[in-house]
C-alpha positions in Angstrom: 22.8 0.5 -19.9 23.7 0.1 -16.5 20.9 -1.8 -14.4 19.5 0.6 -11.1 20.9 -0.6 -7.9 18.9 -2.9 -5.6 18.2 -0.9 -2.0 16.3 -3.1 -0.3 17.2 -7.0 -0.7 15.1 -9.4 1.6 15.7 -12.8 1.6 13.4 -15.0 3.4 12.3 -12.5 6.2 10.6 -14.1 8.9 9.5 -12.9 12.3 6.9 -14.7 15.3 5.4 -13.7 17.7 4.6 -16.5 20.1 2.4 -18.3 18.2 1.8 -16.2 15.8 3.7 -16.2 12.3 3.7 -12.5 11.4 6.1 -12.1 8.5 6.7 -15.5 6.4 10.1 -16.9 4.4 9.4 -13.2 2.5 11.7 -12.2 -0.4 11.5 -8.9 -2.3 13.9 -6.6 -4.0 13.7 -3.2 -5.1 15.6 -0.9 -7.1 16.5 3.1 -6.4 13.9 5.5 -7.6 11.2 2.9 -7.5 8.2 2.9 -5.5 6.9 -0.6 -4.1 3.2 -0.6 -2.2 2.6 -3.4 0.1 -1.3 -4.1 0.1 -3.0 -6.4 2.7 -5.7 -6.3 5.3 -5.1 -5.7 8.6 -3.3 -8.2 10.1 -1.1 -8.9 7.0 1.9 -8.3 8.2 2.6 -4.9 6.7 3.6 -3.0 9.5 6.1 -6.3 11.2 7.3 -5.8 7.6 8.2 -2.0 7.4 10.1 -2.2 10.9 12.2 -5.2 9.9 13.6 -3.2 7.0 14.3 -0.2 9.1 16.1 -1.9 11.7 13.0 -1.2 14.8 13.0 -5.7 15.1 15.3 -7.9 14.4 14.0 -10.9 12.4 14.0 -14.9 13.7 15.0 -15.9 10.1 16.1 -14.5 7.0 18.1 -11.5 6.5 17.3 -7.7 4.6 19.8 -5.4 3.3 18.8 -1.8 2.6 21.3 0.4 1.2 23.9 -2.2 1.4 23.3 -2.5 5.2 22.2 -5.4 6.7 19.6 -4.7 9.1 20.3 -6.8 12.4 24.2 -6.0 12.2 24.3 -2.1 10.7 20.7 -0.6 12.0 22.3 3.0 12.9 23.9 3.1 9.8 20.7 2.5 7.7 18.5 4.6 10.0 20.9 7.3 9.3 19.9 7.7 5.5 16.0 6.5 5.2 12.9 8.4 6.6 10.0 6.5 8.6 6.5 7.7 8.7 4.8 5.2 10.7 1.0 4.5 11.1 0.6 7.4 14.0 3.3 9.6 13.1 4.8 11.4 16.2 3.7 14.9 16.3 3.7 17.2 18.9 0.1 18.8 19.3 1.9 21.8 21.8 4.5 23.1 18.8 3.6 24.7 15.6 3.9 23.6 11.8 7.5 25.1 12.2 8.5 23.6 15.0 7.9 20.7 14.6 9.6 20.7 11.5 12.9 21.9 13.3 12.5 19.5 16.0 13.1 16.4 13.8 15.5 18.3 12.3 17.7 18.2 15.7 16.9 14.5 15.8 18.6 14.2 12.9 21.4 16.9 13.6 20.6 18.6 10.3 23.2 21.4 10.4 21.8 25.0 10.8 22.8 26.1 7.4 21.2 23.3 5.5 18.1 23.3 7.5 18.0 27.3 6.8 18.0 26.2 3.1 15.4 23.0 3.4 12.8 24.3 5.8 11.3 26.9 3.7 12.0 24.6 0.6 9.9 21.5 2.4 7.1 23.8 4.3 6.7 25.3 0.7 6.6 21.3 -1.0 3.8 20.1 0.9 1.8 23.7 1.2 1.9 24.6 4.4 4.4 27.3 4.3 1.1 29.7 5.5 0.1 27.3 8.3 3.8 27.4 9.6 2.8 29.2 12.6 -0.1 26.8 13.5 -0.6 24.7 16.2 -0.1 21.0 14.7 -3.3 20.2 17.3 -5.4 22.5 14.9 -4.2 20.9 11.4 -6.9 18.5 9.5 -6.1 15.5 9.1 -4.5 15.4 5.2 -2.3 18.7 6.9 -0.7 16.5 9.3 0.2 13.7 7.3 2.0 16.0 5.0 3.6 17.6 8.1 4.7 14.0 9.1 5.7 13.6 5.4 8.1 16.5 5.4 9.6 15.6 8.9 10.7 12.4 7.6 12.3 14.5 5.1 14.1 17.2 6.8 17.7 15.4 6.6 17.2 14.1 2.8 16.4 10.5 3.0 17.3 8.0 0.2 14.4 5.8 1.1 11.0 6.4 2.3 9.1 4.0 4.2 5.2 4.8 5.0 3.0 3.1 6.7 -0.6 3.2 5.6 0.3 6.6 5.1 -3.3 7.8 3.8 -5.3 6.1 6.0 -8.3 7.5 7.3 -7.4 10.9 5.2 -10.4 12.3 2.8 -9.8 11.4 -1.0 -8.8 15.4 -1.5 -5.7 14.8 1.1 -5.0 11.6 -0.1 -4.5 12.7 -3.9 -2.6 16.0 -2.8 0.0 13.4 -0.6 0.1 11.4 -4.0 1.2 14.2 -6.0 3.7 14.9 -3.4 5.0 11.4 -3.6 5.4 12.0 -7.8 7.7 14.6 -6.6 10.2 12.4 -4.5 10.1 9.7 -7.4 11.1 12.6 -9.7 13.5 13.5 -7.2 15.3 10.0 -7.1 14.0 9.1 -3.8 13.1 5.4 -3.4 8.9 5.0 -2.0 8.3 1.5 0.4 5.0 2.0 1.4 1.8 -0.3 2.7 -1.5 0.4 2.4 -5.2 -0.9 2.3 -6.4 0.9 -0.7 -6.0 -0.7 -4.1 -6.6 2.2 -5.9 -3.3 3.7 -4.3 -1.3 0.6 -4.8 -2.1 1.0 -8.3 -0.3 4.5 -8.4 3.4 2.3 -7.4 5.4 1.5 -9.6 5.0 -2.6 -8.0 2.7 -3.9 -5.7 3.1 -6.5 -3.6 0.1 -9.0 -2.8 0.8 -9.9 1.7 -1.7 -12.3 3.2 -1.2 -13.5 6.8 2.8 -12.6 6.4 3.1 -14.3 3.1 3.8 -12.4 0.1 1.5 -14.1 -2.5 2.8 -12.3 -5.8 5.1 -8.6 -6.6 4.9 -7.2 -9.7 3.2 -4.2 -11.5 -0.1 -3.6 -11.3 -0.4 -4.6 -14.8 1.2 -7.7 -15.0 -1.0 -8.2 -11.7 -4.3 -8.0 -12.5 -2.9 -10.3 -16.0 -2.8 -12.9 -13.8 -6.9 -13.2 -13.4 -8.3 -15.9 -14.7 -10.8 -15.8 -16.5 -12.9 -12.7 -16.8 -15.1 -10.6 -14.8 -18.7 -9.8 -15.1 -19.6 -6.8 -12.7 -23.8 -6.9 -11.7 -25.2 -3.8 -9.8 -29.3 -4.2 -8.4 -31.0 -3.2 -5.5 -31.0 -7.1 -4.0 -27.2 -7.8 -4.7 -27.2 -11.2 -2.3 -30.0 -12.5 -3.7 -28.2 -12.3 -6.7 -25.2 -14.0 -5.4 -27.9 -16.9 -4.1 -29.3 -17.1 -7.5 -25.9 -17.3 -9.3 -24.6 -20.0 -6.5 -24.0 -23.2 -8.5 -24.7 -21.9 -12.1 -22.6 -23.5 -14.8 -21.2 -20.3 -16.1 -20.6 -18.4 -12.9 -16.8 -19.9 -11.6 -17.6 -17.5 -8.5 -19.5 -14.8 -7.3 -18.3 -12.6 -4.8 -20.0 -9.3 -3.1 -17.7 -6.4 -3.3 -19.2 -3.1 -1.8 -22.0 -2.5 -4.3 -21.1 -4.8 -6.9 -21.4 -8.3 -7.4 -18.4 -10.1 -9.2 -18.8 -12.8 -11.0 -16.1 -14.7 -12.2 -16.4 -16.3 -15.8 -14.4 -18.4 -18.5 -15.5 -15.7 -21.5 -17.1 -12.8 -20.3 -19.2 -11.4 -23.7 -20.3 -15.1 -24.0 -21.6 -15.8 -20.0 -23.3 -12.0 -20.1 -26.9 -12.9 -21.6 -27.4 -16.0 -20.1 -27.0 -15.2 -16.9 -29.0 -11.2 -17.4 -31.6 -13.6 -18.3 -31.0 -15.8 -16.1 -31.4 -13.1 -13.2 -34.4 -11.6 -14.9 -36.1 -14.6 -14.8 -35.7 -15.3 -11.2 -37.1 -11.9 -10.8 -34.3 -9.7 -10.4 -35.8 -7.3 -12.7 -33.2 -3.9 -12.4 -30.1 -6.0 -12.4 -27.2 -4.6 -14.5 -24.7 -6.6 -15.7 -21.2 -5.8 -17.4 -18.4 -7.1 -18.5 -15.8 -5.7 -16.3 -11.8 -5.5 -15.9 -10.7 -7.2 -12.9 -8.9 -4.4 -10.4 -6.2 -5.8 -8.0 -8.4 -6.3 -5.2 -10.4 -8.8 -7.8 -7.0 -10.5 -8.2 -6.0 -10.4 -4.5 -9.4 -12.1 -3.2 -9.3 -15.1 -6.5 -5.6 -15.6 -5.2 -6.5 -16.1 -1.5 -9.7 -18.0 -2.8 -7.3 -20.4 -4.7 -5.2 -20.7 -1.5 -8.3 -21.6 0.7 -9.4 -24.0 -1.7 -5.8 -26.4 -2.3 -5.2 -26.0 1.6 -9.4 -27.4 2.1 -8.1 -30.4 -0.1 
């Protein structure tokens, strides 16, 4: 069986600015038809990332090939056959649904008889063939990310790259631009994306772990969240960082971290740590606490990782 071909190939990416390091010796491949999300907080490096691969900055070290094309020496030439939705994707407030859509399609001299045939096919994709004659100033904000979605795909793009493409979008929006997404991977179009939600990085096919321009780990989000150690106790009460003080410096709890409205507590054997320390809790008078064991997600795996990372650099 013939392996799938490699479209993006970074070796060793690095890019500064100033001072500032914001992509580091970063080295990722992936394959056609795949879809890779690239999860970090803000100020990760995600969106330095996104713009090296398309060809938008040149890099101070390291190199990138996508589609065969190296990105510093053959930018036109790869700009020519991949879509980019950036963060605040262009759209012009003053034209409709339609036009807009046949404005990118000039941009990317889409030729009058295929864009007769894709128009209706793309408005009809994302669901907004009855909005086509709305201003894209009165869209929501899930509608205009799909609009952005399908303008990036007007002249049939072998590779996508989003950036943080949900963000800020309700979770209705979001899911319906996921099941859009499902579509393209059907289709054989290759996904790059970043974003800040775990639960959407889980939907890839790999994620990619990027902390201060590093990439810490890539791989699925399976063999990901494998790579916890130990196991995870999750504890829910009404006085969640007085039960993060309590559990400070207990012999069973590795670590203890507050996440939203949970408490995560990091353990060598979950089943075998969860009555002692409900008890433990209970007696300090943390009477409602609940305690669980629980599977650690990717953001679990993300924070240990960076925890580790704090801790060898401290020493």
């Amino acid at each position: 069986m013939t392996p799938p071909e490699t479209v993006i190939h970074v070796e060793g990416l690095t890019k500064r600015f100033g001072s500032l390091t914001a992509v580091e010796d970063l080295s990722v491949r992936v394959v056609a038809g795949e879809s890779f999300a690239l999860v970090g907080p803000d100020g990760a490096g995600k969106t330095t990332t996104i713009r090296l691969l398309c060809g938008i900055m040149d890099p101070d070290d390291g190199q990138a090939q996508v589609l065969g094309f190296d990105t510093v020496r053959e930018p036109e030439n790869i700009k020519e056959q991949i879509g980019y939705m950036p963060q605040r994707f262009g759209l012009y407030d003053d034209l409709t649904v339609a036009e807009n859509l046949n404005f990118y399609a000039d941009i990317y001299r889409v030729s009058k008889a295929a864009r007769k045939e894709r128009t209706p096919e793309l408005l009809a994709f994302a669901n907004l063939d009855r909005f086509q004659d709305r201003l894209a100033a009165n869209l929501s904000g899930g509608m205009r990310q799909k609009l952005g979605l399908i303008c990036t795909l007007v002249h049939r793009p072998r590779i996508i790259f989003l950036d943080e493409p949900t963000f800020g979008v309700d979770p209705v929006s979001r899911r319906e631009f996921w099941q859009i997404l499902y579509h393209l991977l059907v289709s054989g179009i290759t996904i790059f994306l970043s974003t800040s939600y775990m639960d959407e990085a889980e939907r890839a096919h790999r994620v990619g772990l990027l902390h201060q321009g590093r990439l810490l780990l890539a791989d699925t989000p399976r063999a990901v969240k494998d790579r916890f150690q130990g196991e995870l106790l999750e504890a829910r009460n009404s006085a969640l960082q007085n039960a993060k003080r309590v559990l400070t410096g207990h012999p069973l709890a590795k670590q203890a971290l507050l996440m939203g409205d949970r408490l995560m507590i990091t353990v060598d054997h979950g089943p075998t740590a969860l009555e002692p320390l409900r008890q433990y809790l209970l007696d300090a008078g943390l009477a409602d606490i609940t305690l669980k064991v629980a599977e650690p997600g990717l953001e679990d795996v993300f924070v240990q990782v960076i925890s580790r990372q704090k801790a060898e650099f401290s020493h």
